[in-house]
Residue frames as a rotation matrix with the C-alpha (Angstrom) as fourth column:
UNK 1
0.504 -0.710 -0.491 -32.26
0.377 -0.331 0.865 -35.29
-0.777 -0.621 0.101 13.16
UNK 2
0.997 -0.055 -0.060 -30.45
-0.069 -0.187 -0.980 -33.06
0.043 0.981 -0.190 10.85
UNK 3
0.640 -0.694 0.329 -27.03
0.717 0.694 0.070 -33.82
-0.277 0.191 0.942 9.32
UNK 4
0.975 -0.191 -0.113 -24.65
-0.182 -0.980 0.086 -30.99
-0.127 -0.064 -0.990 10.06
UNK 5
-0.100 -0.946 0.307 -21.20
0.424 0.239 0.873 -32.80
-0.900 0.217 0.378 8.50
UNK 6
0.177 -0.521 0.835 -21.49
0.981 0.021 -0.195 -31.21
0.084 0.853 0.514 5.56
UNK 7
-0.404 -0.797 0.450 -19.88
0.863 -0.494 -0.100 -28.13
0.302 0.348 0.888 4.58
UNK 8
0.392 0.690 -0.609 -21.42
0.013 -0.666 -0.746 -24.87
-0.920 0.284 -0.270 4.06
UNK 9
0.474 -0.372 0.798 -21.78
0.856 0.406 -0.320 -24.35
-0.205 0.835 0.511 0.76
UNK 10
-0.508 -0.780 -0.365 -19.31
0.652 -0.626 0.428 -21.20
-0.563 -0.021 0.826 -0.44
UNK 11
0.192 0.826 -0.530 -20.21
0.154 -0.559 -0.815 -18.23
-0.969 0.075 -0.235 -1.40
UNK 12
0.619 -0.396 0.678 -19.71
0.783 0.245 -0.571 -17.67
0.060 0.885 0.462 -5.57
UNK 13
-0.386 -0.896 -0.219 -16.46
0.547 -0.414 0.727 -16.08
-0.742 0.161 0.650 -6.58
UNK 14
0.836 0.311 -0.452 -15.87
-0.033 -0.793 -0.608 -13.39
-0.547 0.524 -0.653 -8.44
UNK 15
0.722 -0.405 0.561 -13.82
0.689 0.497 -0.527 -14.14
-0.065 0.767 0.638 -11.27
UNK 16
-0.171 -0.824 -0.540 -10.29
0.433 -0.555 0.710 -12.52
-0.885 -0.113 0.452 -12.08
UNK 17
0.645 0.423 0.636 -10.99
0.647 0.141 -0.749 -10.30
-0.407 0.895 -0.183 -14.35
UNK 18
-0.045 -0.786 0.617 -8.67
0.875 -0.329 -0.356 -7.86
0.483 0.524 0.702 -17.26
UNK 19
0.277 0.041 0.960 -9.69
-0.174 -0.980 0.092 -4.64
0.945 -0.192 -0.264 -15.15
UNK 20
0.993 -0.011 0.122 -8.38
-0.122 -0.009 0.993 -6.00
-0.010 -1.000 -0.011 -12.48
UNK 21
0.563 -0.509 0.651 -5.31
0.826 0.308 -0.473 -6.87
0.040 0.804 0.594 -14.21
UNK 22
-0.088 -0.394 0.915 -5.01
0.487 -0.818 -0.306 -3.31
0.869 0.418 0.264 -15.62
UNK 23
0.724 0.279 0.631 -5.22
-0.324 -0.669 0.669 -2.28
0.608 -0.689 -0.394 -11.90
UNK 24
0.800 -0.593 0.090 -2.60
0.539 0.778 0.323 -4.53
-0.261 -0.210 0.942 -10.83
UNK 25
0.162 -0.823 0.544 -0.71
0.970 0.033 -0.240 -3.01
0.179 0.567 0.804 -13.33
UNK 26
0.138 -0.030 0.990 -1.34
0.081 -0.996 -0.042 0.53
0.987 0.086 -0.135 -12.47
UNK 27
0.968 -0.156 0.197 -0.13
-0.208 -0.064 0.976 -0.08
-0.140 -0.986 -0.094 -8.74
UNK 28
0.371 -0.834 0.408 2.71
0.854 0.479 0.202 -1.27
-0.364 0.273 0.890 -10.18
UNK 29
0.125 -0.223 0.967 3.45
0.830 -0.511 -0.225 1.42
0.544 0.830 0.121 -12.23
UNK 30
0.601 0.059 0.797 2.71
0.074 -0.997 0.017 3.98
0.796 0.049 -0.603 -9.64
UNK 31
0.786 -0.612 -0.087 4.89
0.294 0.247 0.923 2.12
-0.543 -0.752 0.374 -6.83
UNK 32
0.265 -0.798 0.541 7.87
0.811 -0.119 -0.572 2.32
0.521 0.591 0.616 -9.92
UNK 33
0.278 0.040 0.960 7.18
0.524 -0.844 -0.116 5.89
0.805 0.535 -0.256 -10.45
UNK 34
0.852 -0.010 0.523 7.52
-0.292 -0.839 0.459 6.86
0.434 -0.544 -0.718 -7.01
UNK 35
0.754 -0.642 0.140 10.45
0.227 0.455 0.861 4.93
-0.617 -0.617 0.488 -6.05
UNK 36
-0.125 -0.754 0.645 12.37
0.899 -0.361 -0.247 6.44
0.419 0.550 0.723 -9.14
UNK 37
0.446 -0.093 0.890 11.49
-0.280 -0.959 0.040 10.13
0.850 -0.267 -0.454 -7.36
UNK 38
0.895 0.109 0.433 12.73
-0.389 -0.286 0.876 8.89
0.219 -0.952 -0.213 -4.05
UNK 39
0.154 -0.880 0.448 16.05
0.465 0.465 0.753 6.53
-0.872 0.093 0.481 -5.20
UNK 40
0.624 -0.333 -0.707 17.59
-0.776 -0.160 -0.610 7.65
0.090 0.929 -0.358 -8.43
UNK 41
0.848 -0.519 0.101 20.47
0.525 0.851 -0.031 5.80
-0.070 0.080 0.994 -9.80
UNK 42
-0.291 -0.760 0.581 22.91
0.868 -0.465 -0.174 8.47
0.402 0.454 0.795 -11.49
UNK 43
0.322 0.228 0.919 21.60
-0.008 -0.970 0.243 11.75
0.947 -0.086 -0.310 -9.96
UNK 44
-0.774 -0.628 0.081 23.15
0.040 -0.177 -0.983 13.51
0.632 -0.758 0.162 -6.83
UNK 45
-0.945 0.303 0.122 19.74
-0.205 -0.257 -0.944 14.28
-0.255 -0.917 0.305 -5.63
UNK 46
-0.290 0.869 0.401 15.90
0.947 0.322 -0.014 12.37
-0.142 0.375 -0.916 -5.89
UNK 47
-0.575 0.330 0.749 13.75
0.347 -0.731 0.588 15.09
0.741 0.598 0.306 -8.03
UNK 48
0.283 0.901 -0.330 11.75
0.742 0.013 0.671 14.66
0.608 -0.435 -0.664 -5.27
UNK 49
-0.187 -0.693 -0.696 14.04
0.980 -0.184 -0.080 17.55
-0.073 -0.697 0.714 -3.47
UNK 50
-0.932 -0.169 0.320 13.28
0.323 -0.788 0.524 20.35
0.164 0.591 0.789 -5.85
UNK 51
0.212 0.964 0.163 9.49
0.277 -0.219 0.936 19.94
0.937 -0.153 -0.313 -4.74
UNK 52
0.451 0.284 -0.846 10.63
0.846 0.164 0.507 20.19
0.282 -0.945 -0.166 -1.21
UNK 53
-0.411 -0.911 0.028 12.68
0.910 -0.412 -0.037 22.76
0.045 0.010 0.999 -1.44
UNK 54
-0.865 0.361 0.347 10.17
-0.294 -0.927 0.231 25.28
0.406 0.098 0.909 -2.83
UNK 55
-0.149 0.819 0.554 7.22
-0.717 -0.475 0.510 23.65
0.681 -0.321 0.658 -0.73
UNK 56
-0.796 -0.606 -0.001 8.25
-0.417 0.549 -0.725 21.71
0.439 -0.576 -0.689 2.30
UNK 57
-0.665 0.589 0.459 4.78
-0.382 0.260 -0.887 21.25
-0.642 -0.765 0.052 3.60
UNK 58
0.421 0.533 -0.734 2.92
-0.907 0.255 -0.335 20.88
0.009 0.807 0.590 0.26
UNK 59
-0.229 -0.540 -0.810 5.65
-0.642 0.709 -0.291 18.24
0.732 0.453 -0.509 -0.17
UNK 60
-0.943 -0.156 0.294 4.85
-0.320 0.179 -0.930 16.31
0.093 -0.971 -0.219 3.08
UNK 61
-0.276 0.842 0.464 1.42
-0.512 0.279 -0.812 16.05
-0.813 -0.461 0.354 3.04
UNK 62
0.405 0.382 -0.830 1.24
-0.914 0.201 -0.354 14.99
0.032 0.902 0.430 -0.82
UNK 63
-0.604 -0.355 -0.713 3.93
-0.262 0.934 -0.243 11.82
0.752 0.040 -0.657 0.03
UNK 64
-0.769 0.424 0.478 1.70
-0.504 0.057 -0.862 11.51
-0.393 -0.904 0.170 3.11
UNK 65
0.158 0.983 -0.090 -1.22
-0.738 0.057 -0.672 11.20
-0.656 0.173 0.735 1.04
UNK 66
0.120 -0.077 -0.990 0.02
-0.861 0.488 -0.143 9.45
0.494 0.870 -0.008 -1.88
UNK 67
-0.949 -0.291 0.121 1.41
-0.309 0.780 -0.544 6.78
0.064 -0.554 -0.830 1.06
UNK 68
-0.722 0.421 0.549 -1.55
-0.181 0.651 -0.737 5.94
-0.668 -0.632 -0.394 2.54
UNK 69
0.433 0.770 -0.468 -3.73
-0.740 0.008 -0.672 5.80
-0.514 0.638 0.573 -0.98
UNK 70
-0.068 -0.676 -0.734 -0.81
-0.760 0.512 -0.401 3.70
0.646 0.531 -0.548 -2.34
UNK 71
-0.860 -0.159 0.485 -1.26
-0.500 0.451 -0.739 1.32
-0.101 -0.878 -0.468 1.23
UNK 72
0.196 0.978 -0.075 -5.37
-0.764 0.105 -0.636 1.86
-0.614 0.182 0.768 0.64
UNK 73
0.587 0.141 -0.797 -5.11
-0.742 0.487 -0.460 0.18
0.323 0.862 0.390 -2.89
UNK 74
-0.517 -0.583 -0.626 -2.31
-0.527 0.794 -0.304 -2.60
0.674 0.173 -0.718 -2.04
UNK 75
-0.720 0.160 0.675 -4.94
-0.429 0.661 -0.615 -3.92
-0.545 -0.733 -0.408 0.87
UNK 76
0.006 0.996 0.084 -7.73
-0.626 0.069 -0.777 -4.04
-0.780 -0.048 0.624 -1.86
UNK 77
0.002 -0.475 -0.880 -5.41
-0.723 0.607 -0.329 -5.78
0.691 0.637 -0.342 -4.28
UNK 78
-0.767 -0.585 0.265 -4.40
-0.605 0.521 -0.602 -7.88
0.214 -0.622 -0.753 -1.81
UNK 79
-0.281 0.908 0.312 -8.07
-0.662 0.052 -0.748 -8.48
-0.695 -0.417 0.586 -0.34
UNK 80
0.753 0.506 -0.421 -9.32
-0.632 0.376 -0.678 -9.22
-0.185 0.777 0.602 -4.01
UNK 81
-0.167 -0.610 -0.775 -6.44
-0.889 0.433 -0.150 -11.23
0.427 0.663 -0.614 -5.30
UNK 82
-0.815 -0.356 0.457 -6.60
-0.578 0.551 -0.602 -13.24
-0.037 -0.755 -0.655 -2.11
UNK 83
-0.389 0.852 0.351 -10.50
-0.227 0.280 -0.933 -14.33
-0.893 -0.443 0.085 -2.29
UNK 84
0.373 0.728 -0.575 -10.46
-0.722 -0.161 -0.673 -14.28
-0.582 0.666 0.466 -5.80
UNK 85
0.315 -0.726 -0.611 -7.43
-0.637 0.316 -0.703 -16.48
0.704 0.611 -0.363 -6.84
UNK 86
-0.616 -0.773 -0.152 -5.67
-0.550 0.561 -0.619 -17.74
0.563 -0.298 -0.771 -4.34
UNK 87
-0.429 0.611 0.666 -8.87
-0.713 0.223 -0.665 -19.45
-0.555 -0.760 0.340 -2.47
UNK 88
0.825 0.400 -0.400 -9.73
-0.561 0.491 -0.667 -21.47
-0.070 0.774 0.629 -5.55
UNK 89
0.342 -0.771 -0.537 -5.92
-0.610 0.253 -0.751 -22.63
0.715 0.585 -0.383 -6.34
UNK 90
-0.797 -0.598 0.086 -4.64
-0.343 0.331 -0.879 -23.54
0.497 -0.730 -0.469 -2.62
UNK 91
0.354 0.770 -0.532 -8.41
0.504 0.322 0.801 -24.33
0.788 -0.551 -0.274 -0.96
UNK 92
-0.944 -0.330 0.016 -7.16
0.225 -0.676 -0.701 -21.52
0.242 -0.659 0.713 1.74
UNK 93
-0.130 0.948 -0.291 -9.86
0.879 -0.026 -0.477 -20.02
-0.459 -0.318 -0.829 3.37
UNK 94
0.303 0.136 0.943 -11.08
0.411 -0.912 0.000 -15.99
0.860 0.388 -0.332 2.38
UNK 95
-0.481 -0.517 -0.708 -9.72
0.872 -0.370 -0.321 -13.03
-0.096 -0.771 0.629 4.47
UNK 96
0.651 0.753 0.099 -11.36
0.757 -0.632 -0.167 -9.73
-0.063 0.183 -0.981 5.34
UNK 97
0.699 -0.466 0.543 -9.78
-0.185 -0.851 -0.492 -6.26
0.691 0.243 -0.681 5.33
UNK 98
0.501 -0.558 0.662 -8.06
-0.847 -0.157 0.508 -6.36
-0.180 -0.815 -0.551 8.60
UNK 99
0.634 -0.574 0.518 -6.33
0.201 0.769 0.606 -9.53
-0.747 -0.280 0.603 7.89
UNK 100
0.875 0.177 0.450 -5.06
0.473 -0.509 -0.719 -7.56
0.102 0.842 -0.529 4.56
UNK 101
0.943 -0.103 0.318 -3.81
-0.198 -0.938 0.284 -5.15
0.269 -0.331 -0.904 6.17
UNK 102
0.606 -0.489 0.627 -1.81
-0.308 0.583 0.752 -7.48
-0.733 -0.649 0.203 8.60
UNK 103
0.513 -0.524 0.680 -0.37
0.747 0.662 -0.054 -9.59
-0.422 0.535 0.732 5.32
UNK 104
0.652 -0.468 0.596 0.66
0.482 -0.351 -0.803 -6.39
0.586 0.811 -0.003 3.73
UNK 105
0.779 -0.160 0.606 2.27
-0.558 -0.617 0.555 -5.08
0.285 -0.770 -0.570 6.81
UNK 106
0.427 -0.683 0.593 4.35
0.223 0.715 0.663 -8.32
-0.876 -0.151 0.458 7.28
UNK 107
0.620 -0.617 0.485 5.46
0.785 0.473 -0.400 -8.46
0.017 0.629 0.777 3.61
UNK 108
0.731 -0.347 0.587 6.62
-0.031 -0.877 -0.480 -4.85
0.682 0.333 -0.651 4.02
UNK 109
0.577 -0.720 0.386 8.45
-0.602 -0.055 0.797 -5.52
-0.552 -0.692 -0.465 7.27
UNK 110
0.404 -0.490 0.772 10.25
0.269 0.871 0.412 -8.53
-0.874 0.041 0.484 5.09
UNK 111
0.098 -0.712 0.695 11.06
0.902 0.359 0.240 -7.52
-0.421 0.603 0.677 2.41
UNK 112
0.952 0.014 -0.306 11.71
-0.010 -0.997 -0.076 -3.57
-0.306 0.075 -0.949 2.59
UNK 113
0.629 -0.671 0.393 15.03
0.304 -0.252 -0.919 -2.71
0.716 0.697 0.045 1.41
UNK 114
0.422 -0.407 -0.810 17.38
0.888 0.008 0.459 -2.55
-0.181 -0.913 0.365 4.37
């Protein structure tokens, strides 16, 4: 009779590594960058006007695009960080894309800027 109480064993992880890191950091960098074109601090108007002004559709579809590549990349951060870190540290299980999605979708509803 075979002895199905144990586990399965996990598949192997995939280590955090510095290029992931330096991707980390470039999502970071490009979330900044656009949130200084779309809030200033001291200016009457975001810079981001002067593009709309002289191309109202160009402008549109490029935040359009940049949105959902900027979304794209924060589920595959998200994805990887999750399965790669945070399954080792907490003993959590692993999540697939679509549960991603979901987690980044909540933190955005929480903690958007009112």
């Amino acid at each position: 009779m075979p002895d199905d109480s144990r586990p399965e064993p996990r598949p192997p992880r995939r280590p955090i590594t510095w290029l992931f890191n330096l991707g980390l950091l470039t999502y970071l960098i490009c979330v900044l960058g656009f949130e200084m074109l779309l809030e200033p601090e001291e200016m009457p108007s975001v810079p981001l006007d002067r593009f709309f002004e002289s191309a109202p559709v160009l402008t549109v579809v490029g935040v359009s695009l940049f949105v959902i590549a900027a979304f794209t990349f924060a589920v595959v951060i998200t994805l990887a960080f999750w399965n790669r870190f945070l399954t080792d540290v907490f003993k959590v299980r692993s999540i697939n894309a679509a549960e991603a999605v979901a987690l980044n979708l909540v933190i955005a509803i929480f903690f958007a800027p009112a």
